[in-house]
N, C-alpha and C positions, 0 to 999 in steps of 0.2 A: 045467643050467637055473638060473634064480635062483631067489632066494627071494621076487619079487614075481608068477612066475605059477606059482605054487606054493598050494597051499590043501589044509587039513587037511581033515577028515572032518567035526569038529566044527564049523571054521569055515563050512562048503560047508553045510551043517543049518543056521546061524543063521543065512545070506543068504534061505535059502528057505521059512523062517519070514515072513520078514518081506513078498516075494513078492505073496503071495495078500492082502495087506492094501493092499500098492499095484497091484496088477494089477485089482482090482475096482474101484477108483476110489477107494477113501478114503483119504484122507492120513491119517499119523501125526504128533501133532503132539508136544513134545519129554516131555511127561509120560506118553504111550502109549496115548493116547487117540484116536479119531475126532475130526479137528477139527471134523465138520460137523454132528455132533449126539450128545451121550450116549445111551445107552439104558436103559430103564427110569424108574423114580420119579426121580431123580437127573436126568434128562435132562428132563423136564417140569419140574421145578424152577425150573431153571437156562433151559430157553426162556422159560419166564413172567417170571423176574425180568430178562429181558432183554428184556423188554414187544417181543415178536416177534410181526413184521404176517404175521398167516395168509394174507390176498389182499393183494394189491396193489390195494384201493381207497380213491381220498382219501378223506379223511375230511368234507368237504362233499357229494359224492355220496353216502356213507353215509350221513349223518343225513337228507339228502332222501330216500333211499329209506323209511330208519323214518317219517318224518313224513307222507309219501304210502301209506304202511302204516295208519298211523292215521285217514288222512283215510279211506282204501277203506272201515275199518271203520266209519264215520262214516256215509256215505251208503249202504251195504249196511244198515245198520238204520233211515235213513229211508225206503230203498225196500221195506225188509222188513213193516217198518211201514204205509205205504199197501198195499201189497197186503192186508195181512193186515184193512183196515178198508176194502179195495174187495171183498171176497169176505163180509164177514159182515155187512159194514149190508145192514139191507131196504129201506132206501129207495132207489127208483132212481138210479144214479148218472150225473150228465150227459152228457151225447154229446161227450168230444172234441171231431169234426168239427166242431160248429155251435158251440161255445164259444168256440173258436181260431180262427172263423171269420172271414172279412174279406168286407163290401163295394166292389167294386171295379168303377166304373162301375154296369152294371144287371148284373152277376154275382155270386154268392155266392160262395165259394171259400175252401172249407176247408183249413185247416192252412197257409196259404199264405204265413205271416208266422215259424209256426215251422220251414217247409221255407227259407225265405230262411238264417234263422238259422246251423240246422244247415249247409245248405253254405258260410257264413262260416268258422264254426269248423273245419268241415275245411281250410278251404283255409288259414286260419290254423296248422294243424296243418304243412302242404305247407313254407309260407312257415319254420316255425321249424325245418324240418327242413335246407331249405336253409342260413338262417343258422350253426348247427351245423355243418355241411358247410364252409362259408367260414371259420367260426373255427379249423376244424382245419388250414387251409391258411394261415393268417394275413393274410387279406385284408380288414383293417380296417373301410375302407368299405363292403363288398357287408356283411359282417356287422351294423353298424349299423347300414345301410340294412334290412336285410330283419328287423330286430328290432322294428323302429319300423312295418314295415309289417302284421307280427303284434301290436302292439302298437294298432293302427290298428284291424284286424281285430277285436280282443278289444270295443274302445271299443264300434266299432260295434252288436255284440252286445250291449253290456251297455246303448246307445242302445234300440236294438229291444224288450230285457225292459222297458225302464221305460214303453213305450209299451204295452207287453200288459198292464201292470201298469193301467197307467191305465186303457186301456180295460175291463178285468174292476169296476174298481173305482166307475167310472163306471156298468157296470152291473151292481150291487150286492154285489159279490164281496166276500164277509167273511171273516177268520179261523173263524168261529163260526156261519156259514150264507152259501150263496147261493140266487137266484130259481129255480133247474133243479132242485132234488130235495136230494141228502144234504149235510148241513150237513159234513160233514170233510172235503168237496172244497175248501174256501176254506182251512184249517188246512196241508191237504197242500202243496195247490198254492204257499200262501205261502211254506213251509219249504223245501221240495225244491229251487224255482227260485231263490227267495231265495238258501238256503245257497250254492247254486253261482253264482250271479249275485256274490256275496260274492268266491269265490276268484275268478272272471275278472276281477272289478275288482282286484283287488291284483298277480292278475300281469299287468294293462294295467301299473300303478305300477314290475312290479319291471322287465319287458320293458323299459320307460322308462329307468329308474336304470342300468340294465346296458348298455343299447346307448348312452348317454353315455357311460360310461366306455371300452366298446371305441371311440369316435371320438376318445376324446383321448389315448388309447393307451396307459391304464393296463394291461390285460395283457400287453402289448408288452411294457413294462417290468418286469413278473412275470413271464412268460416262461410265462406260460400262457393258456391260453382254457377253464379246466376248468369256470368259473362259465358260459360260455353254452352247457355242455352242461347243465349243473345246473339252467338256467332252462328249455332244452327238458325237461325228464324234469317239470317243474311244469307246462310249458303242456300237454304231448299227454296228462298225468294227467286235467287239466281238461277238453280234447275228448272223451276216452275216458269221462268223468263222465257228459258231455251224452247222448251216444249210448246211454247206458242207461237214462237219464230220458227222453228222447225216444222210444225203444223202451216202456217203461214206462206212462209219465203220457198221452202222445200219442198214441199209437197202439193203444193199450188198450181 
C-alpha cells in the first residue's frame, strides 16, 4: 500500500479534532477561531465595535416607531388627564349626545357629524392600507393614486373639525367655560381634538409630498417603497388615535 492511504494514529486524532468543530456548523477560520462569532467579553467587544444590526429594521421605520412611541405617551396623558377632571368636577358635565348634535331638516340627531367623521377615517385607514399593498408590488400609479385619496379622506376630516369647531364656538364654547355646565369641557375639548386635528393635517401634507414623489418615480429609482410604508404606520397611528377619543370624549 502507499504512503498516501496510509495515516498514523496520531495523524487519524488530529483530523477528528478538528471534525466536531465543522460537523456542527462552525467554520474555523485561519487564526482558530469561530468565524461567526467570539464568545465571551472578547466577542461583545468586537460585535459592538463592528456597529452590528441586531434586527433587520431600517432605520426610518425605527425612528417612526420611537416617535409614535412618544406621541402614544402624549395623548395617553391628555386622555389621562380628561378622565381624571370628568370624574372629580362637581359640576355637571355636558351630554355628549346634544353637544355633538346636529339639526337636520325638523330632526335632531346626535353624534351624527362625528359618526360621519369616524367612518372617513376608517376607510382612510382601508384606503392606506391598500396603497401599502401596491407600493410592495411596485405599481406606481395605483399607489399614488390611492395615497392622494387617503390624503383626500384626511382633508376632509380635518374640513368636518373646523366646522364642529365653529359651531361649538358660535355657541359659546371656551377654553375656560361653556353654556352646559363644567368649564374644563371647553379646555379638553380644545386640546384633545385640536392636538390630533394637528397630526391629521400634517399627514394630509406629508400623504401629499410622498404620493408626488411615488408618481414621478423617485422610489423606482431608489429601489424602494420603504417610505410609503413609513407613511402608512403614521396614518393608521393617527386612526387608531381617533378611535380612543371618540370612545372617550363622545361616547362617554
Amino acid at each position: 500500500m502507499s504512503e498516501n492511504t496510509l495515516t498514523s494514529p496520531e495523524e487519524s486524532n488530529s483530523e477528528f479534532e478538528i471534525l466536531p468543530a465543522t460537523a456542527a456548523g462552525h467554520p474555523v477560520n485561519t487564526a482558530g477561531e469561530p468565524s461567526a462569532a467570539r464568545a465571551g467579553l472578547p466577542g461583545v467587544v468586537a460585535d459592538w465595535s463592528a456597529d452590528k444590526q441586531a434586527f433587520p429594521v431600517p432605520w426610518g421605520k425605527a425612528m417612526m416607531w420611537i416617535f409614535l412611541l412618544s406621541d402614544t405617551f402624549i395623548f395617553t396623558c391628555f386622555l389621562t388627564s380628561y378622565m381624571n377632571v370628568r370624574i372629580s368636577t362637581t359640576v355637571p358635565w355636558p351630554n355628549p349626545s346634544e353637544v355633538f348634535a346636529l339639526n337636520i331638516g325638523n330632526a335632531h340627531i346626535p353624534l351624527i357629524l362625528i359618526a360621519i367623521m369616524t367612518m372617513v377615517l376608517i376607510t382612510s385607514s382601508g384606503t392606506m392600507a391598500m396603497a401599502v399593498n401596491f407600493g410592495y408590488r411596485r405599481h406606481r400609479a395605483n399607489t399614488a393614486a390611492l395615497m392622494l385619496i387617503t390624503a383626500g379622506f384626511g382633508a376632509t376630516f380635518v374640513g368636518m373639525q373646523a366646522f364642529e369647531w365653529t359651531k361649538l364656538i358660535t355657541e359659546g364654547v371656551r377654553p375656560w367655560g361653556n353654556p352646559w355646565g363644567a368649564p374644563q369641557f371647553g379646555s379638553c375639548f380644545f386640546m384633545i381634538t385640536g392636538f390630533h386635528g394637528l397630526h391629521v393635517s400634517a399627514g394630509v401634507v406629508y400623504l401629499s409630498v410622498v404620493a408626488n414623489r411615488v408618481w414621478r418615480g423617485f422610489y423606482d429609482r431608489k429601489g424602494s417603497y420603504e417610505t410609503v410604508e413609513i407613511t402608512g404606520l403614521y396614518w393608521h397611528f393617527v386612526d387608531l388615535v381617533w378611535v380612543f377619543i371618540f370612545a372617550f370624549f363622545y361616547l362617554w
